[in-house]
C-alpha positions, 0 to 999 in steps of 0.5 A, spaced: 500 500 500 503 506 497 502 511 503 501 519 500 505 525 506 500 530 505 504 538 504 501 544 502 502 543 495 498 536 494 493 538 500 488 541 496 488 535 490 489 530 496 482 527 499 484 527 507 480 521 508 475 524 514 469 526 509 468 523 502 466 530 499 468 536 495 473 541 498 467 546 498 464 542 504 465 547 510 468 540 513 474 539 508 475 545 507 475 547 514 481 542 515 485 543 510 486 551 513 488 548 519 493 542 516 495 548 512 497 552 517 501 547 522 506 544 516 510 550 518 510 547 525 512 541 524 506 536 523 505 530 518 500 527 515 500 521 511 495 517 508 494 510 505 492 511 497 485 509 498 479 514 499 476 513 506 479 513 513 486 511 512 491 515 516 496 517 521 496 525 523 502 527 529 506 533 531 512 536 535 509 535 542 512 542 543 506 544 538 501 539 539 494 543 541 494 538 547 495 541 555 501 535 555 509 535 557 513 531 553 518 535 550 522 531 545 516 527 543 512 526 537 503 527 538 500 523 535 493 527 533 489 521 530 491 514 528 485 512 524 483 506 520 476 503 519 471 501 514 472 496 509 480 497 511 480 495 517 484 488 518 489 488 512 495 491 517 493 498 515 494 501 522 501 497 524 504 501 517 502 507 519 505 507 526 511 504 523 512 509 518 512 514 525 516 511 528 521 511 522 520 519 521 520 521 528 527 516 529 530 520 524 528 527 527 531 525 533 525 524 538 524 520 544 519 517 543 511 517 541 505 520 545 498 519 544 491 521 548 487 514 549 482 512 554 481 506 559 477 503 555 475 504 547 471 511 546 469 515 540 473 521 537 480 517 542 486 511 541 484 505 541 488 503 548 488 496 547 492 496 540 496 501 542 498 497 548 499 491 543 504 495 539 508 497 545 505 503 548 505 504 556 501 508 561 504 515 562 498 519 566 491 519 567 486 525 568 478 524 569 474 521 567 477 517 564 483 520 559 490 515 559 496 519 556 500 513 552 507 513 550 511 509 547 519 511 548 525 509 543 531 510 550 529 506 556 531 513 559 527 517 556 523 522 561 516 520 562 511 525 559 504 527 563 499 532 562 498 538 566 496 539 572 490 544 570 487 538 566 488 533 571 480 533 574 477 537 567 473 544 570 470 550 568 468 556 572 462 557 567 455 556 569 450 552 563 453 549 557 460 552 555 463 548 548 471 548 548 472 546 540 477 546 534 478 545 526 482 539 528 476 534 527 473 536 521 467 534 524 467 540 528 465 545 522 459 541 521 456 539 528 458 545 532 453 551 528 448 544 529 447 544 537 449 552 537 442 553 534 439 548 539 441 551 543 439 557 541 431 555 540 431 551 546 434 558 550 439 554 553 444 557 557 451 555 551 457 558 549 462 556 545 470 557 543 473 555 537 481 555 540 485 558 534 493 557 536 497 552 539 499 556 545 491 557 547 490 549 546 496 548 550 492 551 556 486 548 555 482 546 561 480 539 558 485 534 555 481 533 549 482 540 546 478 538 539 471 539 543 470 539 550 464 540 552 461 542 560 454 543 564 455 548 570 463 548 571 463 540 571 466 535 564 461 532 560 463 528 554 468 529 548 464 526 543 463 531 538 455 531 538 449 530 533 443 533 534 440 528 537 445 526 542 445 532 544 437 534 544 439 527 549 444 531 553 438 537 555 433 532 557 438 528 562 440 535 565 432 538 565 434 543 560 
C-alpha cells in the first residue's frame, strides 16, 4: 500500500480521508486551513492511497494543541483506520512509518491521548498497548496519556496539572472546540442553534493557536464540552445526542 505525506502543495488535490466530499464542504475545507497552517510547525500527515479513513496525523509535542509535557516527543493527533480497511495491517504501517520519521528527527519517543477503555473521537488503548505503548498519566474521567519511548531513559511525559480533574468556572453549557476534527465545522453551528431555540444557557470557543490549546482546561482540546463548571463528554455531538444531553440535565 503506497502511503501519500500530505504538504501544502498536494493538500488541496489530496482527499484527507475524514469526509468523502468536495473541498467546498465547510468540513474539508475547514481542515485543510488548519493542516495548512501547522506544516510550518512541524506536523505530518500521511495517508494510505485509498479514499476513506486511512491515516496517521502527529506533531512536535512542543506544538501539539494538547495541555501535555513531553518535550522531545512526537503527538500523535489521530491514528485512524476503519471501514472496509480495517484488518489488512493498515494501522501497524502507519505507526511504523512514525516511528521511522520521528527516529530520524531525533525524538524520544511517541505520545498519544487514549482512554481506559475504547471511546469515540480517542486511541484505541488496547492496540496501542499491543504495539508497545505504556501508561504515562491519567486525568478524569477517564483520559490515559500513552507513550511509547525509543531510550529506556527517556523522561516520562504527563499532562498538566490544570487538566488533571477537567473544570470550568462557567455556569450552563460552555463548548471548548477546534478545526482539528473536521467534524467540528459541521456539528458545532448544529447544537449552537439548539441551543439557541431551546434558550439554553451555551457558549462556545473555537481555540485558534497552539499556545491557547496548550492551556486548555480539558485534555481533549478538539471539543470539550461542560454543564455548570463540571466535564461532560468529548464526543463531538449530533443533534440528537445532544437534544439527549438537555433532557438528562432538565434543560
Amino acid at each position: 500500500m503506497e502511503i501519500i505525506t500530505l504538504t501544502k502543495d498536494n493538500l488541496e488535490k489530496e482527499h484527507i480521508c475524514c469526509a468523502i466530499s468536495s473541498n467546498d464542504d465547510c468540513c474539508v475545507s475547514s481542515k485543510k486551513q488548519w493542516l495548512s497552517k501547522r506544516f510550518d510547525d512541524g506536523l505530518v500527515f500521511m495517508k494510505c492511497n485509498v479514499r476513506g479513513k486511512c491515516f496517521i496525523e502527529y506533531i512536535p509535542a512542543e506544538k501539539a494543541w494538547s495541555p501535555v509535557e513531553a518535550h522531545g516527543y512526537m503527538y500523535i493527533n489521530c491514528l485512524w483506520v476503519s471501514g472496509q480497511f480495517k484488518g489488512h495491517g493498515y494501522s501497524n504501517l502507519l505507526l511504523d512509518a512514525c516511528i521511522h520519521d520521528s527516529k530520524a528527527k531525533g525524538k524520544s519517543g511517541l505520545v498519544i491521548l487514549s482512554s481506559k477503555k475504547k471511546m469515540p473521537f480517542l486511541s484505541d488503548p488496547k492496540f496501542l498497548k499491543y504495539k508497545g505503548f505504556v501508561h504515562a498519566d491519567s486525568s478524569e474521567p477517564y483520559y490515559e496519556l500513552l507513550y511509547l519511548p525509543f531510550e529506556k531513559n527517556a523522561p516520562k511525559p504527563k499532562f498538566k496539572d490544570s487538566v488533571k480533574v477537567p473544570r470550568v468556572d462557567e455556569h450552563g453549557l460552555v463548548l471548548y472546540y477546534t478545526y482539528q476534527c473536521p467534524f467540528t465545522a459541521k456539528y458545532v453551528p448544529l447544537v449552537e442553534n439548539m441551543a439557541k431555540q431551546k434558550r439554553v444557557p451555551f457558549r462556545s470557543i473555537l481555540i485558534e493557536t497552539a499556545e491557547q490549546a496548550q492551556n486548555a482546561p480539558a485534555p481533549f482540546t478538539t471539543y470539550s464540552l461542560f454543564y455548570d463548571g463540571k466535564f461532560l463528554t468529548n464526543e463531538i455531538l449530533s443533534e440528537k445526542k445532544f437534544e439527549k444531553i438537555l433532557t438528562e440535565k432538565g434543560l
